[in-house]
Every structure is written in structure tokens, then in C-alpha cells.
N, C-alpha and C positions, 0 to 999 in steps of 0.2 A: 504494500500500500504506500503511494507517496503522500508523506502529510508531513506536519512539524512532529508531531508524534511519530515513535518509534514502532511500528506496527508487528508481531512474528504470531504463529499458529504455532502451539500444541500438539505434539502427535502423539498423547496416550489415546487419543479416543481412536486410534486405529487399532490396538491390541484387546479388545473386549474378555477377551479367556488366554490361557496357556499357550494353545496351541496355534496361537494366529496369528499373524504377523510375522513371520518369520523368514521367512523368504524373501532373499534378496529383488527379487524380480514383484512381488507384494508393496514394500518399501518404494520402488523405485515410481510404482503406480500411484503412490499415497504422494511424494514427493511431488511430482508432476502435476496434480489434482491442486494442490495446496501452492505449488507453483502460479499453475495455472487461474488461481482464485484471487493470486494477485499478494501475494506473501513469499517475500524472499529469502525469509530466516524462520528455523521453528526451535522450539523447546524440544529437548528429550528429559526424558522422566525414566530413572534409576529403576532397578528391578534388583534378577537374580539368574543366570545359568544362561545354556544357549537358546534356551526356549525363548529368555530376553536381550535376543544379541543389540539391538539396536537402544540396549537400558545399564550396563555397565560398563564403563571404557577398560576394564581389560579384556571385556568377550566383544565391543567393541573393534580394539588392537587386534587383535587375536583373528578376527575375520577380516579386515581391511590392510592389514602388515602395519598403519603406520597411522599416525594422524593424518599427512598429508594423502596416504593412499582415503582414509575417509572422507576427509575433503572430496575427491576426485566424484566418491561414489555420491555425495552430494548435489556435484558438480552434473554430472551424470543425469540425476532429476531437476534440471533448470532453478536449482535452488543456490541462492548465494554463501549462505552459513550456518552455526549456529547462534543462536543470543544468549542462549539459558541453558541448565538441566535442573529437573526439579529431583531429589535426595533427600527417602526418604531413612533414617538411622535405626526406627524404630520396628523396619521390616526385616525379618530377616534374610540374609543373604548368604549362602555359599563360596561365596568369593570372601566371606571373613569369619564366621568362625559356626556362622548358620544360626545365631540366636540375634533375636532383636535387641538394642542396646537404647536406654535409657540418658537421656541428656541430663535428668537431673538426679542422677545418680553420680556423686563425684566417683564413685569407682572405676566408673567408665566410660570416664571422661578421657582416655590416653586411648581406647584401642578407636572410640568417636573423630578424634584427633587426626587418626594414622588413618583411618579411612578417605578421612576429607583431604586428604594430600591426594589422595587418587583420585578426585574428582578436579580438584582444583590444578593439578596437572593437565591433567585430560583439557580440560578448557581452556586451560593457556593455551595449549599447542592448538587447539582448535579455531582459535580465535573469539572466544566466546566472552562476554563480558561479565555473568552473575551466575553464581550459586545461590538457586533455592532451597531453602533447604526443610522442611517439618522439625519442629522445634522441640516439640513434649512425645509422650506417648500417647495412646486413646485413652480417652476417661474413664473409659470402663474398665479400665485393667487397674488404672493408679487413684483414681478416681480423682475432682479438679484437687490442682497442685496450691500447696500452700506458696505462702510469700518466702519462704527459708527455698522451698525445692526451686520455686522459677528464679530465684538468682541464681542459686546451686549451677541450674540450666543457664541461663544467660553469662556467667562467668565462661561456660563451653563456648559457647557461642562467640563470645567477645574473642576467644583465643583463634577461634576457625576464621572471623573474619578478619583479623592478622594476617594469619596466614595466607587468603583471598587477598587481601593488600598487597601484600610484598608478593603477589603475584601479575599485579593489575587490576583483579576481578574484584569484584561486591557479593556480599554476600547477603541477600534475602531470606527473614523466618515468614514462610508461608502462613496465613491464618486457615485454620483448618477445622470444621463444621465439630469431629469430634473428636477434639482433642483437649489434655488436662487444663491446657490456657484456654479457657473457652470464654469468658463473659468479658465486658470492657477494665473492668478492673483489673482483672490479671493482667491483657493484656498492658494496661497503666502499669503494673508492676516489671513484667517484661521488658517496656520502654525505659523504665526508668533505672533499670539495672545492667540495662547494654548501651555499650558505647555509641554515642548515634558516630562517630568515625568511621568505626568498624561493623555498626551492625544495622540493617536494614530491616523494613518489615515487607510482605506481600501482602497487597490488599487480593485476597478473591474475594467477587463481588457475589457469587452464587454461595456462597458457602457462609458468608458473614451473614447473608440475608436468611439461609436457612435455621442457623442459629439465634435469629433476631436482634441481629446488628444493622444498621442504615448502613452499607459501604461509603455510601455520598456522605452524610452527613461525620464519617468516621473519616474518612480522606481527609473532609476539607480541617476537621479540629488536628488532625495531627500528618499534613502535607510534607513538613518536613524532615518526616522519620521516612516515610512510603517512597519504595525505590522500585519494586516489581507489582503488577497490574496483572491478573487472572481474572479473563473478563468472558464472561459465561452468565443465563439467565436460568431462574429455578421460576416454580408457580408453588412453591410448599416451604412452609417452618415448620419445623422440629418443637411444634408444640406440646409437645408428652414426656420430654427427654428421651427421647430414642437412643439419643446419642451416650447414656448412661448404659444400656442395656446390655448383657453378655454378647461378643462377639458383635459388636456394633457395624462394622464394617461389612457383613455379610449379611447381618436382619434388617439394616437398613438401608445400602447402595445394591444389595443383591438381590433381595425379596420384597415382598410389601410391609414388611415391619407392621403387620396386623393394621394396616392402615388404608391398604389397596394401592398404595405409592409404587407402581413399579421403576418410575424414572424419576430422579430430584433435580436432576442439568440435563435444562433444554438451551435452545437454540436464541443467538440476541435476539429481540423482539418476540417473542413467543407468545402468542394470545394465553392474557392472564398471565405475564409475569409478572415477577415482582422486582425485580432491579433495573432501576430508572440510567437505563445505558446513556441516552443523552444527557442528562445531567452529571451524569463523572465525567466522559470525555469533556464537557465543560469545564468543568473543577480542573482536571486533568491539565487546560489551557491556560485559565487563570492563574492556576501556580507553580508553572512553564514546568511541570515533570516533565523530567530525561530519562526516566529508566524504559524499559522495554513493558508494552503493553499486550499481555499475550493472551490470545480467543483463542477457549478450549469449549468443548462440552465432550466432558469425557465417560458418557453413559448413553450414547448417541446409537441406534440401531442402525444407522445408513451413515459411516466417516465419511463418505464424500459428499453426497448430499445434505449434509451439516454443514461442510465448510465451503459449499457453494451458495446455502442458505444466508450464514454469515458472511460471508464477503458481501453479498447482495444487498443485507444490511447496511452495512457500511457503507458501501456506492453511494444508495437510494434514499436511506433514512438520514445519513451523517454524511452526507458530502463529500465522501473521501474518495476519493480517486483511485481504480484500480492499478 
């Protein structure tokens, strides 16, 4: 998209299960699509194995010989780069030791550390400007964090995005619908115990909203923390706590969570949403953010017809130039 804003698509909503997305020639189709929709740069979002080769940069390296050999395959689908990857700590991964880790856990905070060097490698040589990264675990497992744990967590945090500096990159905590930092206070707590030098926040605007956060209204009181943009439309809040519930991630983005919700992220402009897209990208103007603004909807039954929906958005309703 040519604008003052920085424009890039998401590509988890091309992996819906395990087994998909995996193929080189899959990839190259998605790339093309998203090319073609008027998006030069995308996000990749962190996994685990070769099932997710295009979500860890050593299964990454591993298939393309090289960073620049990845470029090339980028290059390959009329796609300029990447912007972002979004990482998250609390999943686990095979590539480190197969268990989930805890940011506010000081114990492990060093193996959290040595991970992030492998991402924040990966993105230098890539050319990539930010790490996103999930900040807490899900609530339902730690249930919300007190004000000792989220500094606990943010002292990690303050060290990763160091590390991100003295590499060039920024480092973005994603807000995330169910997680221990869930309501504005924590997140005040969060703020106010990371460096705003080193540490950045993600606005997503489908997920705050889900929660029962205004995005708009949250951007504009604290504009100068917000460095990453996750800009996706929901029609539903988490008014029951769902997001407290055992296994949250599966009873409520995978089933109906006893509610008939089969999908939470829809499409921008979606009859009956609820996140006011033209008023952030105005906020977004008025308080000239530079960070990367990236449309995902990543529970989407048709990726290409999603991000040819959104792009059309953008054309038609926001002015913006394919």
C-alpha cells in the first residue's frame, strides 16, 4: 500500500491447522495473493518443527540455506521483505527445550533471553525492523498477574529489547485477548515498568476490543508507548470470561466456547463490527506513528479472499492507494 503509513499483511491466517501451509509452492501462492492485494512486506509469526517451516528461523535457514537464499524465495513471490515476526515464549517449541516458558518467572528468564537472540538474529539478516513478541502466559494457567510478576516480566523484557537495540530492531509486547496482562491496569503496570527506550507495546485492535478495551480510545491516551499496529475487526466481547476458562485457546478460538462463536476475527469493515478502523488510522495520522501497521484476521476460512476483502477496504473505504 503506498501511504504515509507503513502498510504489511500477516501471514498466520494462511496456516489454519498443522498440516497446511507447508509447501513451498502453497507459500509462494499466498505470497503472490498478498503481493498482488497491494502489500509489499508481511509479518511471520513463530511456531515449532517443519510442519512450521515458514515460523522458526532455524527451520527457516534450514530450508532456504541462508537468509539471503530466503530473501530470494520472497523475492520469488513479488514480495519486497519482511517488517515483523510475531514470538510467541509461552508456546512451546522443539527447537528449545519443548516446554512453554514463563516471562515472569525470573527463573527463566536466561533460557527466554537465548531464545530471543535467535529471532533477533534472524531479523537482522532479514532486514526486518521489530520483534513482537507475547509478553505473559494465558490466564488461565497463571491466572491475571500480580504487580511483583508483571515487573518480574517486564525487567525480561527491558533486557530483550537491548538486545533488539544493539541490533537495530524494536521490540513490540503484543496485547493479547487472553492473557495474565489482561485489563488497563496491568497493562499501566506493564508500561510503567518497561523502559519506553527499549520497550514497545502492540496495539491489536480485534483482541483489545474482544477483551473490552476501546483500541482508539487506548492508542490515543498512550501514543507514545505504541510502536506495532495489529489491525483486524471482531463482532464479539469476551463477556463471561472465557478467557479465564481451562484451555482457553482451544474452547474459545477453536470451538464455540458454549456461546455459538465459531469465529472472533473477521474481516476490516465487517457488518457489525466493532472496531472503529477509520478512527485509528486517524489517530494513527494525528500522532504521525512510524511503526508498521499490520492486517491480519487470522481465523479466516478463505486467506485469500480475506486479504483481497481487506485490501478493498482500504482502496474504497480509507483512500489508500493500492
Amino acid at each position: 500500500m503506498k501511504d504515509t503509513l507503513k502498510w504489511a499483511y500477516a501471514l498466520n491466517q494462511w496456516k489454519p491447522r498443522m498440516d497446511a501451509f507447508t509447501r513451498h509452492e502453497d507459500q509462494l501462492r499466498a505470497f503472490k495473493v498478498t503481493s498482488a492485494a497491494g502489500f509489499d512486506y508481511v509479518e511471520l509469526a513463530s511456531g515449532s518443527g517443519r510442519w512450521d517451516n515458514l515460523a522458526r528461523p532455524e527451520v527457516i535457514l534450514a530450508n532456504h540455506g541462508s537468509a539471503e537464499g530466503f530473501l530470494d524465495f520472497l523475492h520469488r513471490g513479488s514480495l519486497k521483505g519482511v517488517c515483523s515476526m510475531f514470538w510467541d515464549p509461552t508456546a512451546p517449541a522443539e527447537e528449545d527445550d519443548g516446554m512453554p516458558h514463563n516471562p515472569a518467572d525470573f527463573d527463566q528468564h536466561a533460557t527466554i533471553i537465548r531464545t530471543s537472540r535467535v529471532f533477533i538474529d534472524f531479523l537482522n539478516a532479514v532486514g526486518a525492523s521489530t520483534l513482537v513478541a507475547r509478553p505473559a502466559p494465558p490466564a488461565w494457567i497463571t491466572g491475571k498477574l500480580s504487580d511483583d510478576a508483571i515487573k518480574t516480566a517486564a525487567d525480561l523484557w527491558n533486557e530483550v529489547g537491548d538486545l533488539a537495540r544493539q541490533a537495530g530492531l524494536h521490540l513490540a509486547l503484543h496485547y493479547d485477548c487472553l492473557s495474565s496482562i489482561h485489563d488497563p491496569d496491568q497493562l499501566a503496570t506493564l508500561l510503567g515498568a518497561a523502559d519506553p527506550e527499549l520497550v514497545g507495546l502492540g496495539v491489536d485492535t480485534a483482541e483489545m476490543t474482544i477483551a473490552g478495551i476501546d483500541p482508539v480510545a487506548f492508542y490515543q491516551a498512550h501514543a507514545d508507548r505504541v510502536t506495532h499496529i495489529h489491525l483486524k475487526d471482531t463482532r464479539h466481547q469476551d463477556s463471561n470470561n472465557q478467557y479465564l476458562k481451562p484451555n482457553a485457546e482451544i474452547a474459545m478460538f477453536q470451538g464455540d466456547s458454549g456461546n455459538h462463536i465459531q469465529r472472533w476475527f473477521y474481516e476490516l469493515g465487517t457488518p457489525n463490527g466493532l472496531v472503529d478502523t477509520p478512527a485509528l488510522v486517524t489517530a494513527l495520522r494525528e500522532h504521525s506513528y512510524n511503526g508498521w501497521t499490520v492486517v491480519e484476521s487470522d481465523q479466516t476460512p478463505d486467506p485469500a479472499e480475506t486479504t483481497l476483502l481487506n485490501s478493498w477496504y482500504l482502496q474504497n473505504e480509507l483512500d489508500i492507494p493500492k
